[in-house]
KEKERO-93675 format. One record per residue (C-alpha): x, y, z; residue number from 1. Coordinates in steps of 0.05 Angstrom, whole numbers, plus 5000, padded with zeros to 4 digits. Example, Ala and Ser with C-alpha at 12.3 -4.5 7.8 and 13.67 -1.06 7.14 Angstrom:
<pts>
{{5246; 4910; 5156}; 1}
{{5273; 4979; 5143}; 2}
</pts>
This chain:
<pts>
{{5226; 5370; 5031}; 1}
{{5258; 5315; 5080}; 2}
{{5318; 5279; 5045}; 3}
{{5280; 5207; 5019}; 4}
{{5310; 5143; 5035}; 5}
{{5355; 5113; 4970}; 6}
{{5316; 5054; 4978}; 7}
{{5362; 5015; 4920}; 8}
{{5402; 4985; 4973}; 9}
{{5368; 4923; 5011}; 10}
{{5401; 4948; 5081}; 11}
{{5366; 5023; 5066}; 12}
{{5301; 4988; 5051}; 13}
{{5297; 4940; 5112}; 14}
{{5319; 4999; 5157}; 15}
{{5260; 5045; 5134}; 16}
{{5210; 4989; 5129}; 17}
{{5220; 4980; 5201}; 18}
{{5229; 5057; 5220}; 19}
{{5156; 5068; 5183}; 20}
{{5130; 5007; 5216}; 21}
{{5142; 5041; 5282}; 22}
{{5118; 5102; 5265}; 23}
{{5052; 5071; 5237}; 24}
{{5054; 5032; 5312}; 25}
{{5055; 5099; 5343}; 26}
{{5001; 5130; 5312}; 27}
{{4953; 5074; 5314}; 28}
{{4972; 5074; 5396}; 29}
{{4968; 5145; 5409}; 30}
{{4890; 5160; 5375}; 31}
{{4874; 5072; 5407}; 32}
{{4851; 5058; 5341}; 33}
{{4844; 4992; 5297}; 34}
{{4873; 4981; 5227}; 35}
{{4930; 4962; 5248}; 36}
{{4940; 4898; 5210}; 37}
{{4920; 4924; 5145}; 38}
{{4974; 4987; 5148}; 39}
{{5018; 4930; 5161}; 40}
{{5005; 4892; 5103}; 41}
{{5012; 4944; 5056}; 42}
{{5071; 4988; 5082}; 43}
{{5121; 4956; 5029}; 44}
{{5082; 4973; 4981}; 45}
{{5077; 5041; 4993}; 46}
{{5152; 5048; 4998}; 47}
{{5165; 5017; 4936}; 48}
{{5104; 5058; 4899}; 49}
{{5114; 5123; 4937}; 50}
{{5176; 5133; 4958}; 51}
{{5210; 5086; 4910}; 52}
{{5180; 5097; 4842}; 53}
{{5130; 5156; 4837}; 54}
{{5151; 5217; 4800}; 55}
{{5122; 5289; 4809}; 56}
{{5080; 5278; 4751}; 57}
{{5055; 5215; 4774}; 58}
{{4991; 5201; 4822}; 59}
{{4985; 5144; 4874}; 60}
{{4909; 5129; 4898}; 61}
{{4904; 5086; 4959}; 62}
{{4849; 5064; 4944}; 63}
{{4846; 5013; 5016}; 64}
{{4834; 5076; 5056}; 65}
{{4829; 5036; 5122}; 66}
{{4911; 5032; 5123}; 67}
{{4912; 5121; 5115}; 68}
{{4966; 5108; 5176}; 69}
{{5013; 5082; 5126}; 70}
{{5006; 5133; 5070}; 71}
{{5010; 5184; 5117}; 72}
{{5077; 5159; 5150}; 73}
{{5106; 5152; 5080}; 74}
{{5090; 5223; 5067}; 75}
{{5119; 5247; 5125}; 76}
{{5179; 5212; 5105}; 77}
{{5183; 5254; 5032}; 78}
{{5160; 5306; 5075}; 79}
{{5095; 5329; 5055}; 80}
{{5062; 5319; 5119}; 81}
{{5101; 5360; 5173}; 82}
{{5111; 5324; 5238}; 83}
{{5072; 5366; 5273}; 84}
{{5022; 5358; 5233}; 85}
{{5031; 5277; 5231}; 86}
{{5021; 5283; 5312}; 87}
{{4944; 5306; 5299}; 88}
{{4925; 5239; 5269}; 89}
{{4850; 5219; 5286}; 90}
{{4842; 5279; 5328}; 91}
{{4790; 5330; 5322}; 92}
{{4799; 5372; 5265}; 93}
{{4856; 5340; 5240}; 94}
{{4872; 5334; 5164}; 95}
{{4889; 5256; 5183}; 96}
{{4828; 5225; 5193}; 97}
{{4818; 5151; 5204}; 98}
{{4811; 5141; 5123}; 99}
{{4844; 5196; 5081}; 100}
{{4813; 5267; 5060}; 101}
{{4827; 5302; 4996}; 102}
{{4831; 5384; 4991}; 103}
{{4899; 5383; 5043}; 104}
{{4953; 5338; 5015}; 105}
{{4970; 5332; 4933}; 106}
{{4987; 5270; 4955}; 107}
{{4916; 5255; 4982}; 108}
{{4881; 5273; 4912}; 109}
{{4809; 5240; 4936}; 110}
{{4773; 5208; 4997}; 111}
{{4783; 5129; 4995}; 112}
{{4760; 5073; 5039}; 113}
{{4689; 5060; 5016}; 114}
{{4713; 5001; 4979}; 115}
{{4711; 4992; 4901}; 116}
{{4725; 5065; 4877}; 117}
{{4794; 5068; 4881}; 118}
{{4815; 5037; 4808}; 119}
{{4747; 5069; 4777}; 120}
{{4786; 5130; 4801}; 121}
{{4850; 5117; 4777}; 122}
{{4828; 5091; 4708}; 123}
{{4801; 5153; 4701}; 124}
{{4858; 5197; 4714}; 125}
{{4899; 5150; 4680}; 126}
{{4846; 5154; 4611}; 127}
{{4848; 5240; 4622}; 128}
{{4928; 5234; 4620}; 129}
{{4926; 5202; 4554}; 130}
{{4881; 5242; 4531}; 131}
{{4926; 5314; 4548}; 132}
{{4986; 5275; 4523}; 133}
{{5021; 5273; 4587}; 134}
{{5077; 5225; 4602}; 135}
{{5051; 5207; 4673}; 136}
{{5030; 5143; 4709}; 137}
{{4976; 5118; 4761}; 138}
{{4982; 5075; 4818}; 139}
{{4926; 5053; 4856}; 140}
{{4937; 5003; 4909}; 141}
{{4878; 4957; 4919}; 142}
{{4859; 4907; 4981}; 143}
{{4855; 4836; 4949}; 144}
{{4778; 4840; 4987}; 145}
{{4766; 4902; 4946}; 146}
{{4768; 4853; 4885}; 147}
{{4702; 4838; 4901}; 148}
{{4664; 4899; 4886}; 149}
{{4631; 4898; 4818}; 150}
{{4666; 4975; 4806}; 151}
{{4736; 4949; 4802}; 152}
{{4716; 4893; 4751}; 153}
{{4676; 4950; 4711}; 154}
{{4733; 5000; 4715}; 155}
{{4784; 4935; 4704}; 156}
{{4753; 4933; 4626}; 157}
{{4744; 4999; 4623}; 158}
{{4821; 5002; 4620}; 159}
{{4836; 4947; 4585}; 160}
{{4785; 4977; 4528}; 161}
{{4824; 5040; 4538}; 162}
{{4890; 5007; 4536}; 163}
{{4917; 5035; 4593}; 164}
{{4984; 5015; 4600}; 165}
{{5003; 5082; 4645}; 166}
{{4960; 5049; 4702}; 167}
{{4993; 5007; 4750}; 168}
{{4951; 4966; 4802}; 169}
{{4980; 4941; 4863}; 170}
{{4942; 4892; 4898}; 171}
{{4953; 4875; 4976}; 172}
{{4943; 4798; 4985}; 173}
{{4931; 4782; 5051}; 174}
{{4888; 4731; 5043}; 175}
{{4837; 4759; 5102}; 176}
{{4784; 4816; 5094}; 177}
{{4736; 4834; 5139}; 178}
{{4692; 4777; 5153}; 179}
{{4742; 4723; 5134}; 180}
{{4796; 4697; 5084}; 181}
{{4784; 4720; 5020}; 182}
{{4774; 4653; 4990}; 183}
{{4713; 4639; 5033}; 184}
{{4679; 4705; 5020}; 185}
{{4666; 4704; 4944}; 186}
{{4724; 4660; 4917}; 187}
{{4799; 4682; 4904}; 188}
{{4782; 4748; 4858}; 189}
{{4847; 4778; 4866}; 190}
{{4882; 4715; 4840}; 191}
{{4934; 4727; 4786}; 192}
{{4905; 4684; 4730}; 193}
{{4835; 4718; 4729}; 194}
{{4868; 4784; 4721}; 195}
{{4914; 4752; 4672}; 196}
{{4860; 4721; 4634}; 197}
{{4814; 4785; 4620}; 198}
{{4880; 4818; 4591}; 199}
{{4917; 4860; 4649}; 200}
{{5004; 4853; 4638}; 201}
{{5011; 4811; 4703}; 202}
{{5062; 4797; 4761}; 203}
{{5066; 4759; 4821}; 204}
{{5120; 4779; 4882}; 205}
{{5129; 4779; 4958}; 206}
{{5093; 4845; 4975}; 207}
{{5149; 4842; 5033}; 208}
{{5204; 4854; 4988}; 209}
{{5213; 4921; 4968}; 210}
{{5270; 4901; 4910}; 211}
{{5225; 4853; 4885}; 212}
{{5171; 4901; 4881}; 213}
{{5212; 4962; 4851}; 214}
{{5238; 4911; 4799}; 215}
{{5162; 4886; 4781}; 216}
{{5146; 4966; 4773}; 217}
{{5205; 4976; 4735}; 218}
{{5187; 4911; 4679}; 219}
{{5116; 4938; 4684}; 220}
{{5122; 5010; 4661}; 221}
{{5176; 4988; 4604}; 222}
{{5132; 4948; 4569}; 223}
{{5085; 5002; 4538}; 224}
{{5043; 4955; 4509}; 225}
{{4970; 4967; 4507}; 226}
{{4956; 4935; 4572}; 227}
{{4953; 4959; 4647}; 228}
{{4989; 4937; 4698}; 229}
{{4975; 4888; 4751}; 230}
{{5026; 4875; 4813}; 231}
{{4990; 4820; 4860}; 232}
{{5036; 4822; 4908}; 233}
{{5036; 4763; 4967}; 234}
{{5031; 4799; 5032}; 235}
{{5013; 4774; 5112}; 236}
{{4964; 4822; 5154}; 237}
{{5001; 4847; 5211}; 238}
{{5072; 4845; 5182}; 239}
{{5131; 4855; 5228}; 240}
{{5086; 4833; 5292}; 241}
{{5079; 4764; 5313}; 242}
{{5005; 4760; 5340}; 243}
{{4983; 4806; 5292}; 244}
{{5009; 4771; 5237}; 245}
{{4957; 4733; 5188}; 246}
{{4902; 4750; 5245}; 247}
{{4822; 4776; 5224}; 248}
{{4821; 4801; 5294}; 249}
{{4878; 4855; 5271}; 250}
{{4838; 4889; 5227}; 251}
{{4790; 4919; 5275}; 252}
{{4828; 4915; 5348}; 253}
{{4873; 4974; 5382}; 254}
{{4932; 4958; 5420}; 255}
{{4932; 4954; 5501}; 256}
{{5008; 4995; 5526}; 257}
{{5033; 4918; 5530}; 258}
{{5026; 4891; 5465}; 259}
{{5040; 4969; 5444}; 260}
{{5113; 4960; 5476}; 261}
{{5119; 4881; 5448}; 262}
{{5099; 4899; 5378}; 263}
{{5152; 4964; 5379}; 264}
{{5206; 4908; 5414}; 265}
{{5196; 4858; 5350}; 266}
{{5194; 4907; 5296}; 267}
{{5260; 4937; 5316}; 268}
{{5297; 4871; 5327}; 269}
{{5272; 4848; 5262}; 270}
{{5288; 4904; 5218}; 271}
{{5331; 4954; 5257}; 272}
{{5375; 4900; 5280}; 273}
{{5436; 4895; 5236}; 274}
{{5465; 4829; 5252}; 275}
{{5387; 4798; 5250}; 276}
{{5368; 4819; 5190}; 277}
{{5434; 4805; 5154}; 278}
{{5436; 4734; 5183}; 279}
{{5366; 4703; 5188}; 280}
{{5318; 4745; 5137}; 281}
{{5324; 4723; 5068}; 282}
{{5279; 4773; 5042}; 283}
{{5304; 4857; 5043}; 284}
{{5246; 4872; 5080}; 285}
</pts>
């Protein structure tokens, strides 16, 4: 196993957002693929969730499976994808497709990306946990568009009726989905009253933060109340990137080698520039 980032420290956390950003940049250049945006989003999440606060007993479902780029960059960085493997993304017979594939990686436990069955899925795992009396926690990372699926209202009450306080949901907040903002498309469903309202133990936060996040993780899973978790974390599509950020057009388009080499230029001044980040960010990541 790779030695993981002790992402406690603000300057650690900054310095591997951007270092995963890149990577994610790379991939998505190399195989000319879209989805950009979305891994972009998300990213911060994943550190906090994956590299942050999941133990061996634990399971993380991503359950957005059109930002697999980021997952897969933050297990590279525990090390349980190889590099060399990494390199094969979206190429033909790869174990890294577009969206992920279970039956290769423990941390890919099942296929994701049709939208809706990711927190069926980890309501489920989390429900089987209790019932083998194990002292483990899910986290399944949601798009806030995904909150319009029937399937993760049904499994929502499913856990509250199960009282599944070992399941954590994170849910990326964009605000954009694919046909629009998420408030045009079928109302604000990932809004943190509604989940507060049908029972879920509930927390707002800047998804970009990844103390913020590791704290709101940290309150969650103390409080073994009866309730599951909810993180609705505040997020902008195309993080780290100017004309990607807060863009529909970012969820579908590839790079050309220009913006390619502008997107790479503005991650690394804005995280992997010491004097930047420690004098005009406010936020660790």
């Amino acid at each position: 196993m790779k030695a993981v980032t002790d992402i406690s420290k603000a300057d650690n956390a900054r310095a591997l957002s951007g270092q995963l950003r890149l990577k994610v940049l790379g991939l998505y250049n190399q195989a000319n693929a879209g989805h950009i945006g979305c891994s972009l989003s998300c990213i911060d999440l994943m550190i906090a969730t994956l590299i942050g606060r999941k133990r061996d007993q634990d399971t993380f479902i991503l359950s957005k499976g059109h930002a697999a780029a980021a997952l897969y960059v933050c297990l590279n960085h525990t090390g349980e994808i190889p590099d060399e493997e990494l390199e094969t993304y979206y190429k033909n017979g790869t174990t890294l497709p577009a969206h992920p594939a279970p039956n290769h990686h423990a941390g890919i436990p099942f296929a994701t990306g049709s939208l809706g069955h990711g927190l069926p899925i980890a309501a489920g795992i989390a429900h089987a946990s209790r019932l083998l009396g194990q002292d483990s926690r899910v986290f399944v990372l949601l798009s806030d568009g995904e909150t319009n699926e029937g399937t993760t209202w049904e499994a929502a009450h499913f856990a509250l009726q199960r009282k599944l306080d070992n399941l954590i949901m994170l849910i990326d907040r964009n605000g954009l989905q694919g046909f629009g903002h998420t408030g045009d498309v079928l109302g604000d469903t990932a809004a943190a009253e509604k989940w507060q309202a049908i029972g879920f133990d509930t927390i707002e936060v800047d998804g970009h933060n990844v103390d913020a996040l590791l704290q709101a993780i940290d309150l969650l899973t103390a409080n073994p109340d009866g309730r599951p978790k909810a993180i609705i974390a505040h997020t902008i599509k195309g993080k780290g990137v100017s004309y990607m950020e807060d863009k529909l057009e970012w969820h579908y388009l590839p790079m050309t080698p220009a913006q390619y080499q502008q997107a790479c230029a503005e991650v690394a001044d804005r995280y992997l520039t010491t004097t930047r980040s420690n004098a005009t960010e406010n936020s660790p990541v």
